[in-house]
N, C-alpha and C positions, 0 to 999 in steps of 0.2 A: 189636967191643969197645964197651961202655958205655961213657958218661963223662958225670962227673955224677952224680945221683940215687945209690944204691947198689945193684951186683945183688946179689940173693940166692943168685939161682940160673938156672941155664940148661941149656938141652940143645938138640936141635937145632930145634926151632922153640920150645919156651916159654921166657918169659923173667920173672923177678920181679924188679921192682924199688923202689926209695923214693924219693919223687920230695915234696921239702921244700915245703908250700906255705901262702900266706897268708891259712888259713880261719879264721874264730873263732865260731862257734855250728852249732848243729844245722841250721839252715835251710842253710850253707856245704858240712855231711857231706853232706848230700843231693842237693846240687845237684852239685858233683864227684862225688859214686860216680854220680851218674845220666848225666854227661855220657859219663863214662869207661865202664860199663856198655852206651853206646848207640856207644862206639865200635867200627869192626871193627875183629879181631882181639884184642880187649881180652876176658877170661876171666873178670878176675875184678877189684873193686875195693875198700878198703875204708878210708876214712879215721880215723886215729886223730886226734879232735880235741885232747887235749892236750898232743900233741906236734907235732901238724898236719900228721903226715906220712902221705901214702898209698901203700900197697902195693899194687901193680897186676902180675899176671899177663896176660902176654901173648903172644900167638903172633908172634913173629920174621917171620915171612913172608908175614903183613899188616898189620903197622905197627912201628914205633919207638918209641925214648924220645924224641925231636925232637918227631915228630909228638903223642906225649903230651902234652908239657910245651904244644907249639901250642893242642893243644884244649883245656887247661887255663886259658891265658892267655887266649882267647877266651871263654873259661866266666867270667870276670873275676877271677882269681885266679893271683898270682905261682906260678912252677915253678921250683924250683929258684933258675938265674939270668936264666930266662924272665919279664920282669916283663908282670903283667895288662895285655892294651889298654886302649885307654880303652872303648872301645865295651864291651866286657863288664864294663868297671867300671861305668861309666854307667847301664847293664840290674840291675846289682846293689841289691837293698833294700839301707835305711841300717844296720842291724844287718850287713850280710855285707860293706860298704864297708871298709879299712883304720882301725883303732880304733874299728871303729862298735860294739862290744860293751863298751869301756870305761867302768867306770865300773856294769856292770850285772853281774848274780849270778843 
């Protein structure tokens, strides 16, 4: 069973889910779909930034939503109720920081 994020859809190894996170510009889209992209078992990634949520396909029986959201947070960006370490916020340009787009168009 998921919990958290929302599934979409499942069967017996792939799994889609939404997993809510705290990106705010294109430099944010890209650095999560690539983290998540270079992760195993991860199929497919694709972050919609004005809702900032990602839908990620993935095969059940080489990772998790846990593990998601981990390499999410590590990537310096909150998951769900996974909040970003510091160390991948720290690694983070000032534009992909919490509010660092505010204020800008």
């Amino acid at each position: 069973m998921v919990t958290g994020g929302t599934l979409l859809a499942q069967d017996d190894k792939l799994q889609e889910v939404i997993i809510q996170t705290s990106a705010e510009c294109r430099a944010c889209k890209d650095r999560i779909e690539e983290a998540m992209n270079y992760t195993k078992g991860v199929k497919y990634a694709e972050l919609d930034l004005e809702s900032m949520k990602l839908t990620v396909k993935f095969n059940a029986r080489k990772t998790n939503l846990d593990a998601l959201r981990t390499k999410i947070s590590e990537t310096g960006y909150d998951a769900d109720d996974v909040k970003a370490t510091k160390e991948g916020l720290d690694a983070l340009p000032a534009c992909c920081k919490p509010g660092g787009m505010k204020g800008k168009k």
